[in-house]
C-alpha positions, -999 to 999 in steps of 0.1 A, spaced: 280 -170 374 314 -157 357 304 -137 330 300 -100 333 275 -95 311 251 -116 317 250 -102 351 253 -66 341 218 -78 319 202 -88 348 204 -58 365 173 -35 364 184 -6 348 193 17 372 220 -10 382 231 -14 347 271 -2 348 272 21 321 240 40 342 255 44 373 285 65 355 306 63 325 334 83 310 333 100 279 360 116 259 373 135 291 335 136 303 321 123 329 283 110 331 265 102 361 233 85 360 210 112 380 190 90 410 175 124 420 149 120 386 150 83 386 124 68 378 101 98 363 131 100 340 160 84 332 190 116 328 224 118 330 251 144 347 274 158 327 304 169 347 335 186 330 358 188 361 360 174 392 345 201 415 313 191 394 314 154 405 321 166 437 289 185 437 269 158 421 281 133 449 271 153 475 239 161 462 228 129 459 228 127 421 242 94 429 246 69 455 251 35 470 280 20 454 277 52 427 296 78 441 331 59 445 325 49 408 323 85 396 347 92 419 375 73 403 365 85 367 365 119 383 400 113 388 412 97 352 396 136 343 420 150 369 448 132 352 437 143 317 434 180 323 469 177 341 483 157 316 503 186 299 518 197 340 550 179 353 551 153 374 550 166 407 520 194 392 503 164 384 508 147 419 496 178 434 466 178 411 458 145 417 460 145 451 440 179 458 411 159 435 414 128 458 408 148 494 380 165 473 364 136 460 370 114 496 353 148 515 322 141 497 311 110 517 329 109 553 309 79 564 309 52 534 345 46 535 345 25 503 354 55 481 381 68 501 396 30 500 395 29 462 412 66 457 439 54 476 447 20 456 437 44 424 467 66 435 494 42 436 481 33 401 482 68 389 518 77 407 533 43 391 524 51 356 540 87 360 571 75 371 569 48 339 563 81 319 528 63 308 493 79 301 481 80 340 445 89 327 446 57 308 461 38 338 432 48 355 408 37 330 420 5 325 429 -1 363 389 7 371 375 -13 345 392 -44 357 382 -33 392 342 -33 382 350 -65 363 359 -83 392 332 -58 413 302 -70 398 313 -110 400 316 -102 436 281 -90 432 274 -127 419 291 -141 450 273 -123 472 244 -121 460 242 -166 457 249 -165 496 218 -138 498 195 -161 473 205 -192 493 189 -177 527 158 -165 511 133 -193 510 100 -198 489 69 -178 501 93 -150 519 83 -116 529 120 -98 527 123 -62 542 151 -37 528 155 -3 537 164 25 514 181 13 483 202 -17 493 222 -16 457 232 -49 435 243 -76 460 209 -73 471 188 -64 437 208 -96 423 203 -121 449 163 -111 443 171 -121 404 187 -153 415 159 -169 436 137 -158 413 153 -181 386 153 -208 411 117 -205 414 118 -191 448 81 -172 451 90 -139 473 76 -104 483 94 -77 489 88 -47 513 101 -13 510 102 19 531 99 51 514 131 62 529 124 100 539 139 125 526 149 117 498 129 89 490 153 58 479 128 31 487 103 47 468 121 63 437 150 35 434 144 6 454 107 -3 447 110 4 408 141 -18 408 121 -48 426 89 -43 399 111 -44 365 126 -77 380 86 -89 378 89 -96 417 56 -83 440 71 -53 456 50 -32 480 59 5 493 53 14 527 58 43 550 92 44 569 68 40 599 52 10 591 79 -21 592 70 -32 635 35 -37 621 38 -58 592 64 -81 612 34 -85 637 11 -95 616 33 -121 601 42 -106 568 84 -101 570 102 -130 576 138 -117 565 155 -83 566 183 -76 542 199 -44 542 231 -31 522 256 -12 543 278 18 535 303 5 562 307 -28 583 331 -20 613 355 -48 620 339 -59 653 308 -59 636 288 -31 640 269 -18 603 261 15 597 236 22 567 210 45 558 189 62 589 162 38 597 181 12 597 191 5 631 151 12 643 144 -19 617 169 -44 631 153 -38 666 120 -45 657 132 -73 635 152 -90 667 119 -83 691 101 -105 668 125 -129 660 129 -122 621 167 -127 612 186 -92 597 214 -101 569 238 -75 554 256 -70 524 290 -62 532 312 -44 500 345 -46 514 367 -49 542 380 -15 556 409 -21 583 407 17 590 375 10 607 382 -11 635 350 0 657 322 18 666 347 50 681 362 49 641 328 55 624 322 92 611 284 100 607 274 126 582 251 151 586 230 162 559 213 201 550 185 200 580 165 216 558 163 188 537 138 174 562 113 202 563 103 196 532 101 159 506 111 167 472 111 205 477 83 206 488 78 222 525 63 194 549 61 225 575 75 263 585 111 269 584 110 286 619 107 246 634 145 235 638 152 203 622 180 173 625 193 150 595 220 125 605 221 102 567 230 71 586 229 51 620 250 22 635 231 -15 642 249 -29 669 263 -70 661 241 -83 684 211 -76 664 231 -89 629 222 -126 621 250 -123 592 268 -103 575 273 -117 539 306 -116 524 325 -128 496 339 -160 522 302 -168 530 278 -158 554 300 -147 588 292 -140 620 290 -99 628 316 -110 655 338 -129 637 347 -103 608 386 -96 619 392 -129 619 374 -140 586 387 -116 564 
């Protein structure tokens, strides 16, 4: 599939491009995952301290945040506009270590605001518009995003067979979503589980009414409940998305995870990833940064308290899946070997 459109309409809505985030006359607005799908809102943020804050608090997420990241950016450029060039450098560059501070662990947004720079510091020195530079430099980059989604997602469709039970965890974005699209059109018959995803509830609030608008059987569980459907017989894949593949293989993704793709090996039920990029900053497991959410967050499941705030609490957002539990890892070159990834791509 090569046209953008037609995937962008296959999409659930959540998914849809201008949802996740768009840019308005200096504006930018984020599609808000926190209300999703009671409502469907927008963000508005004026400046980038705003997106900053809407990153961080999970307005979005996923592949979201380095989205709004880069159109947080082109707003940078446009409120700088009027500064010379090396104000506007410095401008830019104080927005980028914001925007990259936001999300230590899923490198993929750092990786974009650097290529975004060298964009933005060529078209000063040309004496061009840099907030247009960066427009048009990130719509070609979601062009050519979302027919790696296709890719992807064909390789994903091709391992899912007729009368599959697949198990995701938390909201494993449009590789995944797609590939369900795709072997639905090939009349592939399949179920998909969910967890709930504590705390914030992804599996439940994003994943599961993703699944259901596609018309595909979906079924919510608790994030408790995965070793026991595998025993009696009911998973026979797990996909997951991942916010970072290391290049000897290991995948860290949202907590949970990792607990998943232990169970899944004990019972012999293959675990495929979604892989967005490569990141040659991230060479191993001694190179991944895991960040640690508000512990408070976990007291308590949609503000409201689960127990007393005298009990101490922990929230790491993600954990690492070592290769050897990795059947694939599904890339834009096929379906590689976890231990094969430095010399792949």
């Amino acid at each position: 599939m090569t046209d953008v459109n037609e995937i962008n309409n296959l999409l659930p809505w959540l998914l849809r491009r201008d949802n996740v985030a768009r840019y308005d006359d200096g504006v930018v607005w984020i599609g808000d995952r926190r209300k999703y799908p009671f409502t469907r809102e927008f963000v508005r943020c004026a400046d980038v301290e705003e997106v900053a804050r809407a990153i961080e608090t999970m307005v979005t997420q996923g592949g979201g945040p380095w989205v709004a990241a880069c159109l947080a950016m082109a707003m940078a450029a446009r409120q700088a506009k009027d500064k010379r060039p090396h104000e506007m450098r410095d401008a830019l560059e104080a927005a980028r270590r914001r925007l990259i501070s936001t999300r230590p662990t899923n490198t993929a947004l750092a990786r974009r605001l650097e290529d975004l720079m060298q964009v933005a510091l060529q078209a000063l020195a040309q004496e061009a518009s840099v907030e247009q530079a960066i427009l048009d430099w990130l719509n070609d980059l979601r062009d050519r995003a979302y027919l790696d989604y296709a890719v992807r997602a064909n390789f994903g469709a091709a391992l899912m067979a007729d009368g599959d039970g697949i198990l995701t965890m938390c909201f494993a974005e449009t590789a995944f979503i797609l590939s369900l699209a795709f072997a639905q059109r090939e009349g592939k018959r399949l179920h998909v589980y969910t967890p709930e995803t504590r705390p914030y509830l992804q599996g439940a609030r994003l994943t599961a009414p993703s699944v259901h608008e596609l018309g595909i059987p979906v079924t919510l569980v608790t994030d408790n409940m995965p070793a026991y459907l595998m025993s009696q017989g009911k998973i026979h894949k797990y996909f997951t998305a991942a916010d970072l593949i290391t290049l000897d293989g290991h995948v860290v993704n949202k907590i949970g995870t990792f607990q998943n793709a232990i169970t899944a090996h004990y019972h012999g039920i293959p675990y495929f990833v979604f892989m967005w990029g490569v990141d040659r900053k991230s060479p191993d497991r001694d190179s991944i940064v895991i960040e640690e959410l508000d512990a408070s967050e976990i007291r308590r499941c949609l503000g409201v308290p689960t127990t007393i705030d005298d009990i101490p609490a922990y929230y790491p957002a993600f954990d690492i899946t070592p290769p050897h539990l990795v059947a694939g890892v599904i890339t834009r070159k096929g379906v590689l070997s976890p231990y094969d990834l430095a010399n792949q791509l």
